[in-house]
ZAFIMI-140620 format. One record per residue: x, y, z of N, C-alpha, C in turn. Coordinates in pm, whole numbers, padded with zeros to 5 digits, always signed. Layout:
<pts>
XYZXYZXYZ ...
</pts>
This chain:
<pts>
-02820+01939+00506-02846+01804+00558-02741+01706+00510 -02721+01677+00346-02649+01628+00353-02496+01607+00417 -02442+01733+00378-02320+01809+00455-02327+01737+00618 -02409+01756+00689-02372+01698+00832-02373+01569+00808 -02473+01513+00726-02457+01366+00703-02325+01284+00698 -02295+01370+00584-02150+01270+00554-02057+01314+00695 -02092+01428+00759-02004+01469+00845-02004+01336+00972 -02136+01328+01012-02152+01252+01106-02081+01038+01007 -02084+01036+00975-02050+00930+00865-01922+00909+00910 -01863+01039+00851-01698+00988+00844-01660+01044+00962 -01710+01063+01079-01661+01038+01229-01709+00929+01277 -01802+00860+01269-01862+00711+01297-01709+00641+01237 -01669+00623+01112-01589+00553+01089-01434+00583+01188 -01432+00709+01185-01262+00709+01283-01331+00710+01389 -01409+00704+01466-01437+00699+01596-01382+00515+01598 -01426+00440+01528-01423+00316+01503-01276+00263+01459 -01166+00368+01411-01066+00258+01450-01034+00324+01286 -01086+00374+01259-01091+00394+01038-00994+00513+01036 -00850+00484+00976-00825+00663+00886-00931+00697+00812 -01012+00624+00725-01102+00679+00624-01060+00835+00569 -00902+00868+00545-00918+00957+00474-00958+00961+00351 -00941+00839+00247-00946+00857+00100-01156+00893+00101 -01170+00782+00194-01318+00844+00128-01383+00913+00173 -01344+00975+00259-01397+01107+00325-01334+01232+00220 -01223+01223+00177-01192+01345+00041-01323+01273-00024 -01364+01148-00114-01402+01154-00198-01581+01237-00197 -01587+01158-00067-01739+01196+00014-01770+01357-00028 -01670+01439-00018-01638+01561+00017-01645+01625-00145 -01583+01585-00223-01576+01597-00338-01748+01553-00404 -01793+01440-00368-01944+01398-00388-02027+01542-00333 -01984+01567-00226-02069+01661-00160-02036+01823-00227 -01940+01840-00309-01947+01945-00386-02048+01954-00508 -02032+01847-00559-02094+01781-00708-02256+01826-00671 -02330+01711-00562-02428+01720-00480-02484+01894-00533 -02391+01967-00399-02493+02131-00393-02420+02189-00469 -02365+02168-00594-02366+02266-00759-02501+02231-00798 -02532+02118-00780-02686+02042-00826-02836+02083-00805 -02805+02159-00673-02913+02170-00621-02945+02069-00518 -02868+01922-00506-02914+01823-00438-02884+01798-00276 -02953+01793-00197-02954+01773-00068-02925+01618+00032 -02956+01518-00133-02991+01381-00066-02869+01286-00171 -02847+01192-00139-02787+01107-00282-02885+01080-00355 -02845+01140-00508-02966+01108-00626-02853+01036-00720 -02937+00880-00726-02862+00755-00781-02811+00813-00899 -02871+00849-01041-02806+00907-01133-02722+00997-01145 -02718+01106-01019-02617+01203-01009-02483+01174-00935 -02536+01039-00845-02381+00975-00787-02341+00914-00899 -02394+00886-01022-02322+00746-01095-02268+00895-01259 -02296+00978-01206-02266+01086-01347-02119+01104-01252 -02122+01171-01114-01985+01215-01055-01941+01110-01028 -01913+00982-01023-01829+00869-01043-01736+00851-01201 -01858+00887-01270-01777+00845-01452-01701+00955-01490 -01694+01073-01378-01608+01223-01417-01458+01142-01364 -01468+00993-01333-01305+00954-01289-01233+00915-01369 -01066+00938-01366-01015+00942-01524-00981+00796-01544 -01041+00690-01475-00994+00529-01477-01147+00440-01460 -01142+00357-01490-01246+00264-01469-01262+00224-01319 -01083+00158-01279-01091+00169-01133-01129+00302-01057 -01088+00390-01085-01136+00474-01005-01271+00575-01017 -01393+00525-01119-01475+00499-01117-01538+00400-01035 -01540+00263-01038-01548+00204-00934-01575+00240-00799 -01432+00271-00751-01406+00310-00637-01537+00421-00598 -01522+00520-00652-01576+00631-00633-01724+00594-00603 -01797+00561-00664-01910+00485-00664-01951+00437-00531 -01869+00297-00523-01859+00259-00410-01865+00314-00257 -01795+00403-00281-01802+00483-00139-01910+00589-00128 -01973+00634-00227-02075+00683-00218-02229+00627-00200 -02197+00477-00265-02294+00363-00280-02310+00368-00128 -02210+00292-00052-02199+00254+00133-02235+00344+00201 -02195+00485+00156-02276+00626+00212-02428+00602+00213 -02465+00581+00094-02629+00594+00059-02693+00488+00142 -02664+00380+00159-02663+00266+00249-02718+00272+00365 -02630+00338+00422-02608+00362+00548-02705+00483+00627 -02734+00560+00503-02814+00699+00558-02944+00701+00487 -02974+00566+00420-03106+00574+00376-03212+00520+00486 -03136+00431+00603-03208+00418+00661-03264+00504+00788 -03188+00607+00762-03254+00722+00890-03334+00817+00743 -03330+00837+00630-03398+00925+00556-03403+00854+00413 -03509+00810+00392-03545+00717+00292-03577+00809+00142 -03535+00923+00120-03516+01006+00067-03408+00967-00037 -03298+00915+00028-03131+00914-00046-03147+00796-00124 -03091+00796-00239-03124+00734-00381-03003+00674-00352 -03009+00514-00374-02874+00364-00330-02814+00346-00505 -02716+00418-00565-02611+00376-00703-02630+00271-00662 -02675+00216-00862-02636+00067-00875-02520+00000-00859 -02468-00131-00826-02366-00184-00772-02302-00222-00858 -02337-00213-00983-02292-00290-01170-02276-00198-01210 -02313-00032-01182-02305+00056-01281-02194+00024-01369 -02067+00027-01364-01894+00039-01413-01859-00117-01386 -01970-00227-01408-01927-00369-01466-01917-00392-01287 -01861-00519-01336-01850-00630-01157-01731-00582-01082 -01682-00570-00937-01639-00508-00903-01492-00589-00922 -01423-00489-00901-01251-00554-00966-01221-00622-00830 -01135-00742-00880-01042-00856-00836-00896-00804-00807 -00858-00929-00733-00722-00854-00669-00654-00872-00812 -00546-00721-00791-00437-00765-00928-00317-00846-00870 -00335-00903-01017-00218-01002-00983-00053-00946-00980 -00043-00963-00833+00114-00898-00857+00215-00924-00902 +00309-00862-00908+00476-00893-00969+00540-00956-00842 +00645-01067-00870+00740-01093-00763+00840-01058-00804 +00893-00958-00766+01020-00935-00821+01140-01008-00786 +01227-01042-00879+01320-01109-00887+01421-01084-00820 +01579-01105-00767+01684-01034-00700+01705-00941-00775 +01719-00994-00930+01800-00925-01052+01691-00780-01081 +01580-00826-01057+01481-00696-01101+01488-00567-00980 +01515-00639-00860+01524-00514-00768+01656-00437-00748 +01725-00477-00826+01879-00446-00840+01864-00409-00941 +01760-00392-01080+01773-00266-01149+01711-00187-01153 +01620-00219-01073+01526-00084-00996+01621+00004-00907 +01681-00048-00858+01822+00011-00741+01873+00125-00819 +01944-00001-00896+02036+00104-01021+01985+00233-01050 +01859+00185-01086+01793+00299-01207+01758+00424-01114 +01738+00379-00991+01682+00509-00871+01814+00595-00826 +01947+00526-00831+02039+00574-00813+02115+00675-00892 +02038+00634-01037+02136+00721-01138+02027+00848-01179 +01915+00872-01127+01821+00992-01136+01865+01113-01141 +01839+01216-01199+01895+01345-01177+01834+01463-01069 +01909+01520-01033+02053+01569-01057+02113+01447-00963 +02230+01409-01042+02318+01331-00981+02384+01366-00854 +02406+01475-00860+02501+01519-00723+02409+01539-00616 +02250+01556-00642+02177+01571-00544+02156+01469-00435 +02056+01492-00345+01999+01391-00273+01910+01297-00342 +01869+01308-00427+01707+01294-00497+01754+01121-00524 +01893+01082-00574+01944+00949-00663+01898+00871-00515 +02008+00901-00407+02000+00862-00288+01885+00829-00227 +01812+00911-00169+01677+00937-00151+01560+00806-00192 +01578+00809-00332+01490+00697-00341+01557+00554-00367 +01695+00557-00398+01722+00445-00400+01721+00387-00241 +01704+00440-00151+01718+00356-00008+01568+00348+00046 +01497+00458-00036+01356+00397-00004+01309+00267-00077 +01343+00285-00180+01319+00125-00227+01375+00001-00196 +01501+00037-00168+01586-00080-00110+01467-00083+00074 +01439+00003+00111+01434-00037+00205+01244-00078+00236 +01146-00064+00120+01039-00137+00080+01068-00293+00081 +01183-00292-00016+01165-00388-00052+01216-00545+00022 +01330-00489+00185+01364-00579+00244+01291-00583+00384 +01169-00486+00366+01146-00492+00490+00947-00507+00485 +00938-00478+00347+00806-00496+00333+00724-00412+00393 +00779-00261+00439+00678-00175+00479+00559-00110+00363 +00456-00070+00402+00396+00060+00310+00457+00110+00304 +00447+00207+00188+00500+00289+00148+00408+00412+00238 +00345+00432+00266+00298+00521+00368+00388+00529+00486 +00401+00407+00557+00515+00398+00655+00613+00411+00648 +00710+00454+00578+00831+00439+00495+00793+00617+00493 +00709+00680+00431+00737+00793+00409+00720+00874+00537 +00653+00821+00639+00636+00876+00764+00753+00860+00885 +00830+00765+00814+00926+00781+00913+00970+00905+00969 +01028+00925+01079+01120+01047+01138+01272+00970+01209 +01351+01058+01202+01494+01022+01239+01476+00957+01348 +01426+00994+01489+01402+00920+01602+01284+00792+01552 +01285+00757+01470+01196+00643+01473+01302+00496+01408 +01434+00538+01370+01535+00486+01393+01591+00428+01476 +01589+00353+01578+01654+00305+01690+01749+00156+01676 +01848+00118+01766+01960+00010+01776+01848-00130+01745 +01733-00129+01802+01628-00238+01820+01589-00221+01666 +01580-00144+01569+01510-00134+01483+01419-00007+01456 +01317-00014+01341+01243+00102+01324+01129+00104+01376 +01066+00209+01459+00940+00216+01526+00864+00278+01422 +00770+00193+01353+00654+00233+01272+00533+00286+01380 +00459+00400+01347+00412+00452+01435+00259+00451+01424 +00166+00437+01477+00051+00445+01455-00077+00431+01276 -00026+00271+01271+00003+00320+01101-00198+00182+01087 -00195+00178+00932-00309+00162+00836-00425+00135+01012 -00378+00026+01138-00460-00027+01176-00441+00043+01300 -00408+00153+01280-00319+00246+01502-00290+00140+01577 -00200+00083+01510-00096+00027+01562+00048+00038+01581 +00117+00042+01656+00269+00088+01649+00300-00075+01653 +00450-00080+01630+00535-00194+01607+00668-00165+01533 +00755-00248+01599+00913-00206+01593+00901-00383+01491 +01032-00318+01406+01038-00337+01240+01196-00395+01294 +01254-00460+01340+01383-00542+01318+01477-00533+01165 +01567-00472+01186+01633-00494+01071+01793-00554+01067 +01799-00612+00911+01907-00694+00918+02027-00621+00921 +02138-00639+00993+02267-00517+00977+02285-00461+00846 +02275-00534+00751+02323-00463+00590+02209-00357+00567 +02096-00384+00608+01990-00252+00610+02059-00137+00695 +02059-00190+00819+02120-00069+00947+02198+00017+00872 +02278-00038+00775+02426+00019+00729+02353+00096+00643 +02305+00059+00561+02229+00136+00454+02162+00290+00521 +02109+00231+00561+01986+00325+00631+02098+00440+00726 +02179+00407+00803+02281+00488+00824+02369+00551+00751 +02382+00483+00672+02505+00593+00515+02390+00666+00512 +02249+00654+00433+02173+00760+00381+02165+00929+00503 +02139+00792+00598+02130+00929+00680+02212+01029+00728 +02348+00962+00703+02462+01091+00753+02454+01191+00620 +02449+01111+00507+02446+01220+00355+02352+01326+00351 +02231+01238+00412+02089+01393+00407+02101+01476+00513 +02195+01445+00588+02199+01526+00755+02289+01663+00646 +02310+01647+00574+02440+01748+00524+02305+01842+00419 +02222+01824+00378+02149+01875+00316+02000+01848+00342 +01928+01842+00455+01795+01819+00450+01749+01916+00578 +01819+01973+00604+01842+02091+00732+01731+02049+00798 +01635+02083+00913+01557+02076+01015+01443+01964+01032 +01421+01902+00849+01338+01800+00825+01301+01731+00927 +01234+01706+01005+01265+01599+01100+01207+01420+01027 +01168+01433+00902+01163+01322+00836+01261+01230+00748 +01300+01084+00726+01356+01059+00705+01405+01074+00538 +01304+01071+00454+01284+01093+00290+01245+01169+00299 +01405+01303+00211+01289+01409+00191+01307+01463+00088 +01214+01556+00049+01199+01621-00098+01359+01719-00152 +01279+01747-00259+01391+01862-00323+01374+01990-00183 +01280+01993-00151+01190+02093-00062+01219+02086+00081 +01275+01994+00097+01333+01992+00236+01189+01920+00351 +01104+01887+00264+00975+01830+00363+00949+01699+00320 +00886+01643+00399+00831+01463+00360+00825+01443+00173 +00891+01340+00144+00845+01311+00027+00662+01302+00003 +00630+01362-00110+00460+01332-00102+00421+01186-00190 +00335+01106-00121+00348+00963-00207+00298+00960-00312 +00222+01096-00358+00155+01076-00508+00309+01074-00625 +00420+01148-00573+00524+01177-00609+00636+01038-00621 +00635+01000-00493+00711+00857-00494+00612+00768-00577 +00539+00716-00567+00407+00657-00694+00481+00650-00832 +00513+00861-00890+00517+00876-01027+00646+00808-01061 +00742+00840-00911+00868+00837-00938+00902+00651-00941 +00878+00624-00886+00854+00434-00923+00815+00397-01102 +00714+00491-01103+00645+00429-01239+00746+00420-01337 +00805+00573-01312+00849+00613-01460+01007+00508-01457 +01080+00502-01321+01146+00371-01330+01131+00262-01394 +01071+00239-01325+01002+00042-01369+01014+00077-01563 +00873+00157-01589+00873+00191-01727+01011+00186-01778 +01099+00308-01745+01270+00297-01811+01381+00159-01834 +01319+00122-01693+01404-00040-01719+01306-00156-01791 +01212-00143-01841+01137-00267-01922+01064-00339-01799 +01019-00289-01697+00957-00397-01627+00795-00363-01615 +00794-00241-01729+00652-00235-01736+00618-00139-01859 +00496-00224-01920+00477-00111-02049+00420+00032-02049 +00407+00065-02169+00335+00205-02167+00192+00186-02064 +00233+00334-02064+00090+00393-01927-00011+00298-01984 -00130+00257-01888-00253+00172-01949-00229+00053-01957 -00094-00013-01943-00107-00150-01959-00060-00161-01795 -00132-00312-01715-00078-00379-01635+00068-00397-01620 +00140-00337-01516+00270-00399-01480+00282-00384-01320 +00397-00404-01280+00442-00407-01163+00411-00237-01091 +00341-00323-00964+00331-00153-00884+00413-00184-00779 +00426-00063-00694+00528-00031-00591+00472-00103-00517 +00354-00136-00442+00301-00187-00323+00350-00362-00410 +00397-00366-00474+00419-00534-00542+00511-00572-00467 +00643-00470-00409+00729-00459-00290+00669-00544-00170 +00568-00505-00149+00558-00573-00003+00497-00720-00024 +00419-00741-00117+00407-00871-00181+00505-00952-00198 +00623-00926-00290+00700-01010-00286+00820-01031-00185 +00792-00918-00072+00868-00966+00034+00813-01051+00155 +00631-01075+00124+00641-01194+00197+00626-01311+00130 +00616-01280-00001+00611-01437-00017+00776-01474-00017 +00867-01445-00106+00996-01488-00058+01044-01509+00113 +00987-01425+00190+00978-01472+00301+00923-01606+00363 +00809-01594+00304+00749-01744+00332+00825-01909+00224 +00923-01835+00171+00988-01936+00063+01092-02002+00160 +01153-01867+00224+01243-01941+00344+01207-02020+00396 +01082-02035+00431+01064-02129+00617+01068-02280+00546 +01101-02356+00616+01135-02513+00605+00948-02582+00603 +00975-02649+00521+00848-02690+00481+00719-02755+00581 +00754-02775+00670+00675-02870+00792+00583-02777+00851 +00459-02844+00844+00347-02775+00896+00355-02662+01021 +00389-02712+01131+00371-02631+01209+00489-02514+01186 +00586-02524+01152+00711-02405+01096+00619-02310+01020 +00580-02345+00928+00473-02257+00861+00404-02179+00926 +00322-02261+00995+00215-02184+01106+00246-02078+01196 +00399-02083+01229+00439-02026+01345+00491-01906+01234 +00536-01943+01142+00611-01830+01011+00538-01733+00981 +00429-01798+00916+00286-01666+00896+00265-01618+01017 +00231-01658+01149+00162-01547+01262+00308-01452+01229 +00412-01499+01272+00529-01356+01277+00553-01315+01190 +00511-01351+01029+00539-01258+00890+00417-01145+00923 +00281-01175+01002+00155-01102+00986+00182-00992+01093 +00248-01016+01233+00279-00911+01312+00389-00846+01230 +00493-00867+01132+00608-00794+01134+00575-00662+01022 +00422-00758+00921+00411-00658+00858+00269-00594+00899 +00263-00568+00976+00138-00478+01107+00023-00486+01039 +00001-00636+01018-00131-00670+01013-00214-00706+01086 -00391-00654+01123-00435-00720+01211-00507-00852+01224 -00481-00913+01138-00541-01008+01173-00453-01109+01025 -00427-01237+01082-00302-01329+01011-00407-01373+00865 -00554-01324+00869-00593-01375+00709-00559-01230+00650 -00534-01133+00684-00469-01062+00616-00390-01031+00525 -00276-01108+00557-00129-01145+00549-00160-01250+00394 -00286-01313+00384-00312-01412+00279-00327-01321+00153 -00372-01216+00172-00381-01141+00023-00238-01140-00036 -00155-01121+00057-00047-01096-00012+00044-01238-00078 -00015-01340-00034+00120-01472-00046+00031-01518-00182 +00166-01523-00298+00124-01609-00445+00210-01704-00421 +00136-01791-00549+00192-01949-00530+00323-01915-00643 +00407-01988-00620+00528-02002-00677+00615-02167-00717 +00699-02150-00796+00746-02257-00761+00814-02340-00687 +00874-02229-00568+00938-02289-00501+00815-02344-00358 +00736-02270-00306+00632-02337-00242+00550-02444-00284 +00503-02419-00414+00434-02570-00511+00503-02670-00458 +00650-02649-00460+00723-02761-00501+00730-02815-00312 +00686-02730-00249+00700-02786-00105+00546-02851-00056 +00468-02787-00141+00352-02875-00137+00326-02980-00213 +00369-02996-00319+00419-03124-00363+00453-03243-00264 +00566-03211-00221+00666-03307-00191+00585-03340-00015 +00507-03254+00027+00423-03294+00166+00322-03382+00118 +00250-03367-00018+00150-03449-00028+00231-03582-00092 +00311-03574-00160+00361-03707-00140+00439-03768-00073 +00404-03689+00052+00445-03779+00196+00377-03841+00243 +00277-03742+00290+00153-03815+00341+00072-03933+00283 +00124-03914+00099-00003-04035+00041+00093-04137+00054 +00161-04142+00058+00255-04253+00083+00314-04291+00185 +00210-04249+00335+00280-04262+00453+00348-04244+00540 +00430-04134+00466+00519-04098+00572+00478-03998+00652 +00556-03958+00712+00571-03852+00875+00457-03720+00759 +00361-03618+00808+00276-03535+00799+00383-03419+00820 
</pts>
């Protein structure tokens, strides 16, 4: 019973528009835990024992959670299934506060991806143009690893059916083009049949648990983040600070703005423009443009 449950569950959700892969593994993983147990139904104490088997608090949390919304959802056709408390693992976590990285900081992230070993390999290459190219274009890193050579084009990059199945062509600035073209004549010489753009020692898609480690242990080497366990800069901080510096550009006047965010929210294939708000921190150079509007307005002048 349960087993079809979650089955029917996590096709309700992609029928609806959802990858829902992460919590359909986790569902799946719940549903192992479950019938070692003997258990047929969600039993609240036994979802909140296979949640604390996670090696993080967040991902305790998490885990929980998606089993919590499971129980939810299927208690009301079988009032049987036991609803995890919502506090078990404390109040639920807040957005982290991201890194903006600096010019100077992504230029020694550059560096540091470039000088990786083996030097003569692809591997230096490889990730130094994936990061360079996170970081000027503000893709996922999911999208970025899914690229394929034909998704390259004169117009730009065709991101393909990505977080929301949406496609959308990605404009890029010539010094990218160039980039993105050196890399690719170098891996054409060693990445034989790949038809992906980043690829492994292995000759197949980079895997992102891999690009993840390979970021960390960067950042870590150059000082931009401490030992494992402490808060620092994550890779997805990339797409953060490429829109807010984006949004640093636009000229301060209301409606410029307005028109700035809808096309920062399509460029980075969001569906919907409050989206786009998780990602924008306040800074000083925007403060300082909200500043200088409110003491326009209190003093009369033009809005």
């Amino acid at each position: 019973m349960l087993s079809e449950e979650i089955g029917r569950y996590v096709a309700l959700h992609r029928a609806t528009g959802f990858k829902f892969k992460i919590q359909a593994c986790l569902l799946q993983h719940f549903l192992r835990h479950a019938t070692a147990r003997g258990e047929d139904v969600v039993v609240a104490d036994s979802a909140v024992a296979w949640a604390s088997a996670a090696p993080s608090p967040r991902s305790r949390r998490d885990r929980l959670q998606v089993v919590r919304r499971f129980a939810r959802a299927m208690v009301a056709e079988n009032p049987q299934h036991g609803v995890p408390p919502a506090l078990a693992f404390g109040p639920p976590r807040t957005r982290p506060r991201p890194l903006l990285f600096t010019p100077a900081q992504v230029d020694t992230l550059l560096r540091a991806a470039a000088a990786l070993r083996p030097t003569d390999a692809l591997r230096p290459r490889t990730y130094a143009t994936l990061f360079a190219l996170l970081a000027v274009t503000g893709l996922r890193v999911s999208e970025a690893l899914a690229l394929r050579l034909d998704d390259i084009t004169a117009a730009g990059l065709v991101v393909r059916a990505t977080k929301f199945r949406k496609s959308r062509l990605v404009p890029l600035h010539a010094t990218t083009r160039a980039g993105l073209a050196a890399y690719v004549a170098v891996r054409g010489r060693t990445a034989g049949t790949c038809p992906y753009v980043f690829v492994s020692a292995h000759r197949t898609a980079l895997p992102y648990s891999t690009v993840v480690a390979t970021f960390l242990a960067l950042v870590r080497g150059c000082g931009l983040r401490p030992r494992p366990g402490l808060p620092g800069p994550r890779i997805h901080d990339l797409r953060h600070t490429f829109a807010v510096r984006s949004l640093e550009q636009c000229p301060g006047d209301r409606e410029a703005v307005r028109r700035h965010v809808v096309a920062l929210s399509t460029y980075l294939g969001h569906a919907h423009v409050s989206d786009t708000y998780w990602y924008l921190q306040a800074t000083p150079a925007l403060l300082r443009d909200v500043a200088t509007t409110s003491e326009t307005r209190a003093y009369g002048g033009a809005q």
